[in-house]
N, C-alpha and C positions, 0 to 999 in steps of 0.2 A: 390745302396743298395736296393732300393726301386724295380728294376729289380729281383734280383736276390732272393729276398725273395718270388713274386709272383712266380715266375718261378718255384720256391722248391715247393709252395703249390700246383699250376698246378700239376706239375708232380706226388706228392702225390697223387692228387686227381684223378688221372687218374690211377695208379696204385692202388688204393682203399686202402692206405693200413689204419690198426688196428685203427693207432696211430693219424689219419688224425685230427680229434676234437681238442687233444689236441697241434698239431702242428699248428693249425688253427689261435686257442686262443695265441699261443704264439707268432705267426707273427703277428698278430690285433695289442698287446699290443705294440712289437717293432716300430712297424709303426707310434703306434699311441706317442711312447714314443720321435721318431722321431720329430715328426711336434712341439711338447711342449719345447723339451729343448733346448735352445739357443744354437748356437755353437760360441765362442769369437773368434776375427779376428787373424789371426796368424800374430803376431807384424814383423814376416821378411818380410809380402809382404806390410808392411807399407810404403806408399812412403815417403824418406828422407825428411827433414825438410827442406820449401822455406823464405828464406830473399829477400823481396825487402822494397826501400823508401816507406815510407806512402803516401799516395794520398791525393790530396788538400779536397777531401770531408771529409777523415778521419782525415786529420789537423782541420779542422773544427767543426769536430763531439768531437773530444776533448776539445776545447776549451770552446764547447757550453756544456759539462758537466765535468768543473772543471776539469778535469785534466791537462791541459793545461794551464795555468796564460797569458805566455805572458812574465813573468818576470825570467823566468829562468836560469839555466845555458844553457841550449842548446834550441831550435828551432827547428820546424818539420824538417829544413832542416837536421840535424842530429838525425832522429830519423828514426827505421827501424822496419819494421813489422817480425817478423820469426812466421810462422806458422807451425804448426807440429801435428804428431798424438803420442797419449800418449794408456798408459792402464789407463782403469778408475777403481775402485774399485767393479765394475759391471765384472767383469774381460774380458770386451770386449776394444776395441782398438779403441779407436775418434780419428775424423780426424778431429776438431774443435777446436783444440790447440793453441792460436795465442796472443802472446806475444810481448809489443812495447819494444826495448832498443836502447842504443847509437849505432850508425850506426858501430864505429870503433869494435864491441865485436859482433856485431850480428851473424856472425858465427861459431864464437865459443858457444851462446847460441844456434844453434840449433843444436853441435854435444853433449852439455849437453843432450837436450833434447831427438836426436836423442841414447844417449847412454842408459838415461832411460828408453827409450821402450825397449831398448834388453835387459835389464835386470831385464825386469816386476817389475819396479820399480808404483806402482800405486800413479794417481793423481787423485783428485773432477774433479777439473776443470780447464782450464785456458781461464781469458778470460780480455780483457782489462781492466783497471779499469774505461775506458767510463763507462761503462755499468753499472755503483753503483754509477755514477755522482762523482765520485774523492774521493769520503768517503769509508777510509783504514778501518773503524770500521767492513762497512754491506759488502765491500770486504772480509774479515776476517772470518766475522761469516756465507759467504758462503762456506767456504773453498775454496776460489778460490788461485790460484797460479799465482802470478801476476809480473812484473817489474815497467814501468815506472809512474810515479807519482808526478808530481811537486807541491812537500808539502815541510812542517819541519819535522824534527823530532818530533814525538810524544811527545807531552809535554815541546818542548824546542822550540829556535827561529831558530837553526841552521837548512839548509838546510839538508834534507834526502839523500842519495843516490840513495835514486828512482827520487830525481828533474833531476837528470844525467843520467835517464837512466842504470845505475850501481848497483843495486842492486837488488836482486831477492826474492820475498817470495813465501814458497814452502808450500804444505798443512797446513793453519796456524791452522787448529782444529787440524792434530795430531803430530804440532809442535809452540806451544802457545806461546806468550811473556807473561813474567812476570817481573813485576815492584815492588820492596818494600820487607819486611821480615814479617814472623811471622801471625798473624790475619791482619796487613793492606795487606798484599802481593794480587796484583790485577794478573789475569791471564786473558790474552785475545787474543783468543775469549772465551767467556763465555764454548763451546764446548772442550775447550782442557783444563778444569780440568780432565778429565779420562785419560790426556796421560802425566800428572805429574812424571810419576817412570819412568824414561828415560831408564833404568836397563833393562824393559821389551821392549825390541825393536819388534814392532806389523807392519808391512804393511804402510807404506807412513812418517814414522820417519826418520827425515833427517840423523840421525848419518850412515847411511846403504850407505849413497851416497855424503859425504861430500869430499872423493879425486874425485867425476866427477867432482863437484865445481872447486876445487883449481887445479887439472891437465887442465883445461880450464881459467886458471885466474881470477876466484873466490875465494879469499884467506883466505877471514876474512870470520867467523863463527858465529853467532852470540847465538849460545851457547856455546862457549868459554867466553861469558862475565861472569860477575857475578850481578853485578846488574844495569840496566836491565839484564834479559838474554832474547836473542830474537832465539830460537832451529829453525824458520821457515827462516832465514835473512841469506843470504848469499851477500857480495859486494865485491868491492875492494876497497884498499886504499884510503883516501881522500884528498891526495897529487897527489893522483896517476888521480884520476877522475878531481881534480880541473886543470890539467895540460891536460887531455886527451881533456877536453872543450875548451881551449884555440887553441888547433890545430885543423890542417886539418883532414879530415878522414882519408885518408891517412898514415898521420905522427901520430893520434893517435893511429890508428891500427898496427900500426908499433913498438909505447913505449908501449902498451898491451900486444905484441905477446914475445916482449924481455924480459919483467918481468915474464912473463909464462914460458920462457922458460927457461929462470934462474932456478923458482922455481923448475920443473920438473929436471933437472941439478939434483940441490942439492939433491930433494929426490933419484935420482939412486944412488947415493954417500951413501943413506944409512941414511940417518939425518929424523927426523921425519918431522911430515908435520909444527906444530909449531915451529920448530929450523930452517926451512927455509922458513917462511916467515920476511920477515922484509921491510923496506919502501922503493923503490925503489931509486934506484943512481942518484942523480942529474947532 
């Protein structure tokens, strides 16, 4: 582009013609409009999403900031790294994407991922939740989009389905948990009171993307609750995760892909996405 503009005004200017000043000023400006405005990465030459084991450093690195217990359902040895690149809301395309989960779903989270870049689905961020020392609070209020986590559930003693590896939080500023009714009703992050009217669907709201979820074995919604409702929390069942922990990779990736494929079954048949989820066959 940068050729082909000189080369116009060369030639102008050798030709002397009238108009040369203001054809001058109007290539300057292109040029100069050139070098200021970003151009965002075109999400098709993004390389596909890589799953490998975590590394004994990064076992460590967890452990040494709370995310990691020790007392879990699962062990590094069942834990997998998928990295990947997203759109950010910068409308450029990161390539610093990189999300821990259970080994036996890891690639199905990254054809999640990899399907939200093709359909400029935008995220903040994602990034371990190392990196906030295990606290779901300051993970939150960066908007980060995170999986693994071996916590409770917020405000109870039961285990999370981030302790497994199995749950997913997705932009939590503009998909908030809220707890309680009326003047107690808590919202958090403090940032996703502005995205309360779920009606107006805006740019990184989960309802736009909830069958990548569940046609990947992501079933349960967590704006389907009612109270809590959590619009950023996507998991699976917890018959389903406390059975996947018990097995080998293998054989868990195995009762994962068959309940997925169930569910995906049922919806061609035409049944909605809640009429065909239900708790797996024992």
């Amino acid at each position: 582009m940068y050729l082909f503009f000189s080369g116009m005004l060369l030639n102008l200017f050798r030709r002397r013609f009238t108009v040369f000043p203001l054809l001058f000023a109007f290539g300057f400006i292109f040029l100069a409009l050139l070098q200021c405005v970003p151009v965002a990465a075109n999400a098709a030459e993004a390389s596909p999403a890589e799953v490998s084991p975590i590394s004994n450093a990064f076992c460590k690195d967890m452990k040494n900031h709370k995310t990691l217990t020790g007392h879990g359902p699962v062990g590094c040895e069942r834990l997998a790294s998928v990295k990947f690149s997203y759109l950010g809301f910068d409308g450029r395309v990161h390539g610093d994407g990189e999300m821990i989960v259970l080994d036996a779903v890891a690639a199905r989270v990254a054809r999640i991922f990899d399907r939200l870049l093709q359909l400029r689905f935008p995220l903040a961020k994602v990034l371990p939740v190392n990196r906030y020392d295990g606290d779901d609070d300051a993970s939150m209020a960066d908007n980060n989009t995170s999986s693994f986590n071996d916590r409770v559930v917020s405000g109870r003693t039961s285990l999370s389905m981030h302790a497994y590896g199995l749950a997913i939080d997705l932009n939590p500023v503009q998909n908030p948990f809220l707890e309680g009714i009326g003047a107690s009703r808590r919202v958090s992050p403090d940032g996703g009171k502005t995205y309360l009217d779920r009606k107006d669907i805006r740019p990184g709201m989960a309802e736009q993307v909830i069958d990548v979820f569940a046609d990947n074995g992501f079933l349960i919604w967590g704006g389907d609750w009612h109270n809590p409702i959590d619009y950023q929390h996507f998991q699976v069942d917890r018959d389903l995760a406390e059975q996947m922990a018990r097995l080998s990779s293998s054989a868990a990736r195995e009762v994962f892909e068959k309940r997925a494929e169930e569910y995906r079954r049922c919806r061609q048949s035409g049944k909605s996405r809640t009429a065909c989820h239900s708790p797996p066959r024992t």
